[in-house]
DOBAPA-926992 format. One record per residue: residue number from 1; y, z, x of N, C-alpha, C in turn; residue in three letters. Coordinates in Angstrom, 3 decimals. Layout:
<pts>
- pos  n.c2  n.c3  n.c1  ca.c2  ca.c3  ca.c1  c.c2  c.c3  c.c1  code
- NUM  Y  Z  X  Y  Z  X  Y  Z  X  Ala
...
</pts>
This chain:
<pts>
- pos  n.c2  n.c3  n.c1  ca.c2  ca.c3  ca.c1  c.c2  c.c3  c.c1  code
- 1  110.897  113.353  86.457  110.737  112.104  87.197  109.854  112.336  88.411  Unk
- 2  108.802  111.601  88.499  108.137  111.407  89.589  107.983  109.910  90.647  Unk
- 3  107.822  109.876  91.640  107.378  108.789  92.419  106.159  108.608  93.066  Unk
- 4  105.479  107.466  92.683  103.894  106.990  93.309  104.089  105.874  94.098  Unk
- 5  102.921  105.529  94.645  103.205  103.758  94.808  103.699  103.722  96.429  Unk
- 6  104.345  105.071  97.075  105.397  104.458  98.229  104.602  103.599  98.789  Unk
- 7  105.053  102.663  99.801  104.773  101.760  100.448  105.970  101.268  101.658  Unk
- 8  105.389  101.535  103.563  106.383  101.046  104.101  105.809  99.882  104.550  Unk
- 9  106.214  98.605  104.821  105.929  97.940  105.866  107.221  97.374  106.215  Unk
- 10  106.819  96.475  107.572  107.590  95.459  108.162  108.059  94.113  108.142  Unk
- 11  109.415  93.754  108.253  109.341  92.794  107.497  110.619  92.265  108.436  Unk
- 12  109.881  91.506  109.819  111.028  91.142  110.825  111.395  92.500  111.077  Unk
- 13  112.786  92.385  111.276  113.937  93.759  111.405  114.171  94.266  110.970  Unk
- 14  113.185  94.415  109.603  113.631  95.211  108.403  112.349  95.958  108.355  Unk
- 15  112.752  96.935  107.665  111.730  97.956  106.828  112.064  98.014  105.564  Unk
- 16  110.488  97.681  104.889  110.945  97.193  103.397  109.742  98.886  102.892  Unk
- 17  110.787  99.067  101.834  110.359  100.264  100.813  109.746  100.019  99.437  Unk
- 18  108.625  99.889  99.002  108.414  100.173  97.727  108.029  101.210  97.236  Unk
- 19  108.141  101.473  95.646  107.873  102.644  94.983  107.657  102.401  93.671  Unk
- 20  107.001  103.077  93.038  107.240  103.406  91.211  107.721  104.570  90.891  Unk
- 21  108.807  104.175  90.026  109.146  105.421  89.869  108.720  105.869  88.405  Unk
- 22  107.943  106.821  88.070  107.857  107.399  86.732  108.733  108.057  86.128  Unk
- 23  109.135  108.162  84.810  110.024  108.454  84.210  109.527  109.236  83.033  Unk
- 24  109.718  110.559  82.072  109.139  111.036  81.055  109.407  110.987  79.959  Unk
- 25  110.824  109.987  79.436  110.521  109.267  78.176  110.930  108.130  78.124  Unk
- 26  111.386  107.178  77.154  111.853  106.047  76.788  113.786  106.006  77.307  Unk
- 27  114.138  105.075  77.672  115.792  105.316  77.106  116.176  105.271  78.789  Unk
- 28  115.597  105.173  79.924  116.315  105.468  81.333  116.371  104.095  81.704  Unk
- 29  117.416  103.614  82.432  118.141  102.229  83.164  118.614  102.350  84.425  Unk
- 30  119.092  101.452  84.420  119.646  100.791  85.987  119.037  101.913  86.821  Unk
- 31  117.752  101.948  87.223  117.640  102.183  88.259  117.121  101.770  89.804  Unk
- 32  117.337  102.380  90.902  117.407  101.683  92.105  117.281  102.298  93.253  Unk
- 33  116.977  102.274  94.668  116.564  103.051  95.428  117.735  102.556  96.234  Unk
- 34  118.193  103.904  96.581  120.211  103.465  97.599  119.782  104.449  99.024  Unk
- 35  119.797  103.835  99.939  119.783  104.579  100.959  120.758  105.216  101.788  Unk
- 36  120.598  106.369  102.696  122.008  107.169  102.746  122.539  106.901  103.673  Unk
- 37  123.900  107.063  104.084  124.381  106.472  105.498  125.099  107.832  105.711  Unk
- 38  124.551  107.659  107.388  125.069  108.646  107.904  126.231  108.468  108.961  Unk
- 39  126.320  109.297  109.404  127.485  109.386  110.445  126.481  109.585  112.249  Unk
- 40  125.533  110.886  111.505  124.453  111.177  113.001  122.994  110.785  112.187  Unk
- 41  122.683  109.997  113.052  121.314  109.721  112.765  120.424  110.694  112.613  Unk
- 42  119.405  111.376  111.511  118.494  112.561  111.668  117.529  112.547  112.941  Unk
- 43  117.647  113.578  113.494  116.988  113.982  114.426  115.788  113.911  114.257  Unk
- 44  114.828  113.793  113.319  113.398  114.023  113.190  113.257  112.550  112.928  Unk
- 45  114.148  111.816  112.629  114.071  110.447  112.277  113.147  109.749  111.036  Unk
- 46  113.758  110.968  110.090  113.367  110.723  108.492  114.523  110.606  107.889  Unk
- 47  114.453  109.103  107.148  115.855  108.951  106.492  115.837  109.198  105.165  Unk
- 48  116.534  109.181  104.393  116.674  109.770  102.546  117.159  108.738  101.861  Unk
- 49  116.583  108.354  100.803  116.605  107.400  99.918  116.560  107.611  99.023  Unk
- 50  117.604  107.414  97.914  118.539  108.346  96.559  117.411  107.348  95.605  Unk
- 51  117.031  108.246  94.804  116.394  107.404  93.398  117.379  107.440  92.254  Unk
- 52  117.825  106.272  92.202  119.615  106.339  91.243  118.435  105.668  90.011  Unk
- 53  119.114  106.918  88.752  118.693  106.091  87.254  120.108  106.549  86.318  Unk
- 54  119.930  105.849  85.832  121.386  106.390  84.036  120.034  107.035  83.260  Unk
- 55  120.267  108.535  82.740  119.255  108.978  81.851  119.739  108.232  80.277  Unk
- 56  118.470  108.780  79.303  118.916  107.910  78.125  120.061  109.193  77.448  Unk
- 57  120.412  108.356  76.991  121.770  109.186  75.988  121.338  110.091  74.753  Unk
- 58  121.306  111.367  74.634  120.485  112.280  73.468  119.248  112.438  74.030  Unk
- 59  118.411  112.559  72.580  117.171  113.159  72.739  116.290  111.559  72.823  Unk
- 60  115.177  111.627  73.104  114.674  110.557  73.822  113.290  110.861  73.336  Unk
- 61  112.210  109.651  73.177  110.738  109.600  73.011  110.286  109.964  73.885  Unk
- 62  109.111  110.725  73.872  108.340  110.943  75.383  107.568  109.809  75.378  Unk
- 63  107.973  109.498  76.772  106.744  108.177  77.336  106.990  107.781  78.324  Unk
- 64  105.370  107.872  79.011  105.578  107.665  80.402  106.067  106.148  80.150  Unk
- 65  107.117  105.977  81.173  107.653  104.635  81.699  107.435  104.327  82.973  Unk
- 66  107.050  103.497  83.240  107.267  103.398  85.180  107.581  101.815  85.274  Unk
- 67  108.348  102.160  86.577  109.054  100.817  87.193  109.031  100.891  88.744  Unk
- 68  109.083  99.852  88.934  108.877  99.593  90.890  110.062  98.739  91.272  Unk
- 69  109.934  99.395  92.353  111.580  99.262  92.934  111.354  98.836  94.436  Unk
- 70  112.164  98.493  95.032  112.042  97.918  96.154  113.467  98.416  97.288  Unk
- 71  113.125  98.453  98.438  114.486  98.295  99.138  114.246  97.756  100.116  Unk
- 72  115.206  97.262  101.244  114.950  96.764  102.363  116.056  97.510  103.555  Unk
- 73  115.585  98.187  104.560  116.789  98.616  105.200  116.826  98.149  106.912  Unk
- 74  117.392  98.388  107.762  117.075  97.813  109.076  115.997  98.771  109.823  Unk
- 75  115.484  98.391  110.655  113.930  98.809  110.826  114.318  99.304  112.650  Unk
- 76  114.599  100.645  112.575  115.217  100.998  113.924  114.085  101.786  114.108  Unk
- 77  113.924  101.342  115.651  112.376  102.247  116.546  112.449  104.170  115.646  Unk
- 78  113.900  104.852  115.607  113.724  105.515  115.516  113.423  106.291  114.388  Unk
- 79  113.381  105.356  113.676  112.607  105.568  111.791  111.367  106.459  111.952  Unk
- 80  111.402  107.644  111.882  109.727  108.393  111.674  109.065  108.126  110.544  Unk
- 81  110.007  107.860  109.590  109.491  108.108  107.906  110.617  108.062  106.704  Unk
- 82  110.008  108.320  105.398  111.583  108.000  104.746  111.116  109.239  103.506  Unk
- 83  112.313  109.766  102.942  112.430  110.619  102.152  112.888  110.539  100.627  Unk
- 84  112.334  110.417  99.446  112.939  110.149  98.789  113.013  110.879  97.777  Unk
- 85  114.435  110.724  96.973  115.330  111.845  96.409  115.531  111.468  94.978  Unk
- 86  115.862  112.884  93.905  116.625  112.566  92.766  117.285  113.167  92.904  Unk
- 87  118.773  113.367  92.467  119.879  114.057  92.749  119.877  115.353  93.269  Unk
- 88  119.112  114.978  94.978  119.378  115.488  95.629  117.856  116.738  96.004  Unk
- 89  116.773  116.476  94.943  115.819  116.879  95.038  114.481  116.143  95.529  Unk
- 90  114.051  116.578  96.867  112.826  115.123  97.147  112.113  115.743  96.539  Unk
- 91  111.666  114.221  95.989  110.536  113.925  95.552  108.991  113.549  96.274  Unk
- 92  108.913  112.806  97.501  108.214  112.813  98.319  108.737  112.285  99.650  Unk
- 93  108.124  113.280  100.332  108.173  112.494  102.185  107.298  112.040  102.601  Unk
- 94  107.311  110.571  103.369  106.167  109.695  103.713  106.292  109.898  105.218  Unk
- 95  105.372  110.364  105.513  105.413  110.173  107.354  103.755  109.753  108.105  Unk
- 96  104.428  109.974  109.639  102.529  109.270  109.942  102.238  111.016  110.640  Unk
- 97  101.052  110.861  110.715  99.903  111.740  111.901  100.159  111.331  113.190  Unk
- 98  100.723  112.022  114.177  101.352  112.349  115.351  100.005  113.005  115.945  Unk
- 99  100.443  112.233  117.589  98.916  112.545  118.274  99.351  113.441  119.684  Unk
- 100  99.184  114.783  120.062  99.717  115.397  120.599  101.279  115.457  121.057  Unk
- 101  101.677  116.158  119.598  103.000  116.549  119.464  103.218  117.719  119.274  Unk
- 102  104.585  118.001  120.015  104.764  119.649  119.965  105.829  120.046  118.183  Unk
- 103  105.525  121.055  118.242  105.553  121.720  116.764  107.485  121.599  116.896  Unk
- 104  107.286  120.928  115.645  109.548  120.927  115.489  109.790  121.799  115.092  Unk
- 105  108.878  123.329  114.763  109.697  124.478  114.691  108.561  125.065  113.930  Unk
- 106  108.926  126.671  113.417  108.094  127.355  113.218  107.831  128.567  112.121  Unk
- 107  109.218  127.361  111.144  109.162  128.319  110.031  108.000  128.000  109.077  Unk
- 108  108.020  129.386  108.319  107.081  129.476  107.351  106.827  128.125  106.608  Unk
- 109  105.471  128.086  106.301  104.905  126.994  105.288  103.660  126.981  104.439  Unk
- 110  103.761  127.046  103.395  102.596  127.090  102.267  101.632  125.581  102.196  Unk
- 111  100.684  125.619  102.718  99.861  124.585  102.131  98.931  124.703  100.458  Unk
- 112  99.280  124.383  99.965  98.644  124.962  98.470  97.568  123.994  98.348  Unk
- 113  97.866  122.640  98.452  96.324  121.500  98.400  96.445  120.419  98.939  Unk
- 114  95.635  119.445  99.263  95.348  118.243  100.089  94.511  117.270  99.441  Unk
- 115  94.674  116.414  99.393  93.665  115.218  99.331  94.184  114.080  100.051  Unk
- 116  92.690  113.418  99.918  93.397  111.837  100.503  93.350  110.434  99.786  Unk
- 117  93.172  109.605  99.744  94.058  108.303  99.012  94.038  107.189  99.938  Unk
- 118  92.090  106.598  100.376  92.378  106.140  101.809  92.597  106.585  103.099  Unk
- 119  93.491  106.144  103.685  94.304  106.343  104.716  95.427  107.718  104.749  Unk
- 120  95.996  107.787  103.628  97.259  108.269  103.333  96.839  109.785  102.766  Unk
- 121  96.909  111.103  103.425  96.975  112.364  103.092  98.519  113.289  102.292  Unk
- 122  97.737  113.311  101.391  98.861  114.070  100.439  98.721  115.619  100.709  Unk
- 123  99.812  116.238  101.125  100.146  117.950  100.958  101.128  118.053  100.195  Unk
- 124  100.897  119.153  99.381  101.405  119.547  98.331  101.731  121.176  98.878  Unk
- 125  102.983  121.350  99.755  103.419  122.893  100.324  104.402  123.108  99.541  Unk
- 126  104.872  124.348  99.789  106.174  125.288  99.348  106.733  126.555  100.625  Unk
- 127  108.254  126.220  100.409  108.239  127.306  101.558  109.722  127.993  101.225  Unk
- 128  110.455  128.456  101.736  111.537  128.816  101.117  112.571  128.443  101.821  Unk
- 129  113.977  128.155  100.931  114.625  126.855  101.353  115.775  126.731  99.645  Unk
- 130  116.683  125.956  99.375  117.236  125.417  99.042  118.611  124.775  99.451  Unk
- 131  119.152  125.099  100.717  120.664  124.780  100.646  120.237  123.752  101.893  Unk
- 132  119.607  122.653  102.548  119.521  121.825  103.294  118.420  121.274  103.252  Unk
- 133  118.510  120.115  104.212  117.328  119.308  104.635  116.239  119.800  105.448  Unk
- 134  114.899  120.359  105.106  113.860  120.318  105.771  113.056  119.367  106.933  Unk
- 135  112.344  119.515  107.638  111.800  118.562  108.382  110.267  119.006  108.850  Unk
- 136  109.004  118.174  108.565  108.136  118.669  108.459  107.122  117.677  109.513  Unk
- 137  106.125  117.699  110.314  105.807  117.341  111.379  103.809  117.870  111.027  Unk
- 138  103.098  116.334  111.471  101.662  116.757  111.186  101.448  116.302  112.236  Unk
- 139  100.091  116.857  113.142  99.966  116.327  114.799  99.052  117.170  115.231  Unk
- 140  98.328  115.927  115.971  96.762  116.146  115.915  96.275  116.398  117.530  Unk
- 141  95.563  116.919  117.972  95.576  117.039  119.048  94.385  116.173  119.939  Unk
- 142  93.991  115.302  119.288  93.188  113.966  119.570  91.940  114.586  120.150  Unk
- 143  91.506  115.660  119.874  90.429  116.230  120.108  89.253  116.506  118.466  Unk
- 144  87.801  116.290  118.861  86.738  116.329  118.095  85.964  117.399  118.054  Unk
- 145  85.736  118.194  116.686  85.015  119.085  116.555  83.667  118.490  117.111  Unk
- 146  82.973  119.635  117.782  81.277  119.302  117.924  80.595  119.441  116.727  Unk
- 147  80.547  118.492  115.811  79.983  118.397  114.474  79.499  117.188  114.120  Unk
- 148  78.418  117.219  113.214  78.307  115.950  113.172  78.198  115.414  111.609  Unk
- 149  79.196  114.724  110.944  79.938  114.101  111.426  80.964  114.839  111.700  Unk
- 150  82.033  114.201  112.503  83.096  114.759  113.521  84.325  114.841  112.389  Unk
- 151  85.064  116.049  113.162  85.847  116.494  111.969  87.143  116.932  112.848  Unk
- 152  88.273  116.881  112.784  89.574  117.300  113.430  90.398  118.379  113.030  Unk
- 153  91.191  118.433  113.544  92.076  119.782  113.016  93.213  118.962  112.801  Unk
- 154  94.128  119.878  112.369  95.624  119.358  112.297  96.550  119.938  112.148  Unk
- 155  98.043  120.216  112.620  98.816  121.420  112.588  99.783  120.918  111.764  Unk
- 156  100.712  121.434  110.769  101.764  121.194  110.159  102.910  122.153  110.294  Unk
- 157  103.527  121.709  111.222  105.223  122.144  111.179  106.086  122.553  110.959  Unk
- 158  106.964  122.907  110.604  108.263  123.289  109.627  109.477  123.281  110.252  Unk
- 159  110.569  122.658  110.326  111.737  122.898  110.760  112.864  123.659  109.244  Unk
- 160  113.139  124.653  109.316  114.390  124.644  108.092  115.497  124.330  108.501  Unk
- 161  115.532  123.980  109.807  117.347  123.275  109.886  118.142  124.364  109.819  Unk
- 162  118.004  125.737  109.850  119.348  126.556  109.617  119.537  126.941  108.032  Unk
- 163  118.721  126.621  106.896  118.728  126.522  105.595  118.394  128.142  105.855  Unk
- 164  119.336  128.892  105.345  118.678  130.626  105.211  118.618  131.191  103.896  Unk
- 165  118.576  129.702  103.028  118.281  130.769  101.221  116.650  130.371  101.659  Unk
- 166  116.726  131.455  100.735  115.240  132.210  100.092  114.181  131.729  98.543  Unk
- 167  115.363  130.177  97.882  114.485  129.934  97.089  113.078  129.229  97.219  Unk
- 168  112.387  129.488  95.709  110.867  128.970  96.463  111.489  127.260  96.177  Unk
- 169  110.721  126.508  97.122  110.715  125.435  97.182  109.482  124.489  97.349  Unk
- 170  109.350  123.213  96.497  107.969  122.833  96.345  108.084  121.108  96.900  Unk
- 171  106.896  120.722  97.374  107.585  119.322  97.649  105.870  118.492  98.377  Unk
- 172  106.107  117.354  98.333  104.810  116.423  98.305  105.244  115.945  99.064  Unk
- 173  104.208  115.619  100.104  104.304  115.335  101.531  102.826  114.400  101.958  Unk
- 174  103.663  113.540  102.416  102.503  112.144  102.569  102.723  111.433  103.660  Unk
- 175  101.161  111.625  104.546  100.814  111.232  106.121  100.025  110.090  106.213  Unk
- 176  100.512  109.303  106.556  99.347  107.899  106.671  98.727  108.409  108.617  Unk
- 177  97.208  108.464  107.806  96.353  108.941  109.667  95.729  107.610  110.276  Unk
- 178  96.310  106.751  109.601  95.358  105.398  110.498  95.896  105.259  111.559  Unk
- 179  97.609  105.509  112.259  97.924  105.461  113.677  97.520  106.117  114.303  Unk
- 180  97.059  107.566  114.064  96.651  108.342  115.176  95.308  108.513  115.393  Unk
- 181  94.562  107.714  114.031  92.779  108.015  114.308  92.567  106.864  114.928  Unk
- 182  93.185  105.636  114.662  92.843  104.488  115.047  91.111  103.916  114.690  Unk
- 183  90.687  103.380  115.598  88.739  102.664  115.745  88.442  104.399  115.069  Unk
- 184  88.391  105.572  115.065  88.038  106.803  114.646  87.817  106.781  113.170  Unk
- 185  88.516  105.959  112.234  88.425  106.330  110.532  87.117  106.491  110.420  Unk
- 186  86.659  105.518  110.556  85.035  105.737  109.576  84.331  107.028  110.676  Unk
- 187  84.780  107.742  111.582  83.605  108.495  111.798  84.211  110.369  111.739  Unk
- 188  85.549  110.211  110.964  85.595  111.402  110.098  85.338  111.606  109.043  Unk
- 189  84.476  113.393  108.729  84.461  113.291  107.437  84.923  114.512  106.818  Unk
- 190  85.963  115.016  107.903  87.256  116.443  107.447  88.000  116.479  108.302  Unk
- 191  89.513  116.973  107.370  90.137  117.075  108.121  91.173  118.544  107.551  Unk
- 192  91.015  119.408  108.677  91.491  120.932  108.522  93.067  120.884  108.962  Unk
- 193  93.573  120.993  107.916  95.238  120.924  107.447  95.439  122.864  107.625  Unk
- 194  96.602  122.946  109.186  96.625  124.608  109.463  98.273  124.296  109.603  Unk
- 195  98.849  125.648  109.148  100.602  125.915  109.316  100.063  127.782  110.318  Unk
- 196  101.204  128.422  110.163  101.096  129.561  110.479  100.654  130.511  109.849  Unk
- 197  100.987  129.605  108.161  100.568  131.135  107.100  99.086  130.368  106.484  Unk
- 198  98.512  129.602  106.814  97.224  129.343  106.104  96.416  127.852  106.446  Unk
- 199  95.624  128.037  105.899  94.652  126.291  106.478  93.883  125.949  105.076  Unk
- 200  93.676  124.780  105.226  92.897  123.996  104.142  92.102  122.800  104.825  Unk
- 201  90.964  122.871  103.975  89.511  121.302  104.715  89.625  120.745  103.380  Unk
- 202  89.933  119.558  103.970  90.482  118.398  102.724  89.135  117.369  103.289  Unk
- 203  88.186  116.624  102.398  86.951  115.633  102.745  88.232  114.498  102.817  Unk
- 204  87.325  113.703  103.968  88.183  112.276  104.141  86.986  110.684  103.986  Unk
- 205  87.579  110.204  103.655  86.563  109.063  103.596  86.556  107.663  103.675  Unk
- 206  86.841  107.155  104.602  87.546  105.891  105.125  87.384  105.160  103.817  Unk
- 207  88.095  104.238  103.086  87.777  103.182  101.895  88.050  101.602  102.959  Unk
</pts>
């Protein structure tokens, strides 16, 4: 199972969620995007949103299926982004580009590839991890390479929360940069994605 499509906007007091969710054969139902309630609000202020399906019963046709789903939840200042899950495995984190922000921590992180999609930058890292929630942080330091055209840097984060297993862990990670470039889109044309253990120049190209 995969998810495409996310989509946040505003909607009054609400924050409304869409998604597609892909599915890899015939035979899967009721499904629905359930969001989690907590007791302490996450500190990084990324919330998790369960991708609930019934799989099909036996062996099943392969075929891609996809369906779009919707949610609506209350739309609190302190929402960074939203996370979304299959039993218990994300599938993708949607967050924005942060404009001189300090690093939420400093564990290890694999950038393996980048592209962009518009506005919206996809990383595709791995780092090691399985027994908790991660928290991952992109933030720019609103400064311009002397290049022409002008090109930025960008740092990516890592919090493990205290998570001390060692499995590898893989996960898709998605930054919408139109808040922090602002009037700037059309006059980048890279943008250098750096952690501690490596960097990547992903071309950007305003659509």
């Amino acid at each position: 199972m995969r998810v495409t499509n996310v989509n946040l906007s505003i909607d009054g007091d609400n924050l409304r969620v869409s998604a597609v969710v892909i599915t890899p054969t015939l035979g899967w139902s009721n499904l629905s995007l359930n969001p989690v309630e907590y007791v302490v609000f996450p500190p990084d202020g990324v919330i998790d949103i369960d991708v609930v399906a019934t799989p099909p019963a036996g062996n099943a046709a392969t075929s891609v299926m996809m369906f779009p789903l919707e949610l609506v939840v209350d739309n609190r200042a302190a929402i960074k982004g939203v996370r979304l899950r299959y039993q218990g495995e994300a599938l993708i984190s949607v967050l924005n580009l942060l404009k001189n922000a300090q690093d939420i921590g400093t564990d290890p992180i694999f950038i393996e590839a980048g592209s962009f999609d518009g506005d919206q930058l996809f990383l595709n890292v791995r780092y090691a991890g399985g027994c908790g929630i991660h928290s991952f942080q992109l933030s720019w330091d609103g400064q311009f390479m002397k290049s022409m055209p002008p090109q930025i840097s960008a740092k990516l984060s890592h919090a493990a929360n205290g998570d001390q297993c060692k499995s590898l862990q893989k996960e898709l990670l998605r930054f919408d940069v139109s808040p922090a470039l602002g009037e700037h889109h059309s006059e980048i044309s890279y943008v250098h994605v750096y952690s501690g253990q490596n960097q990547i120049s992903i071309p950007y190209k305003k659509i």
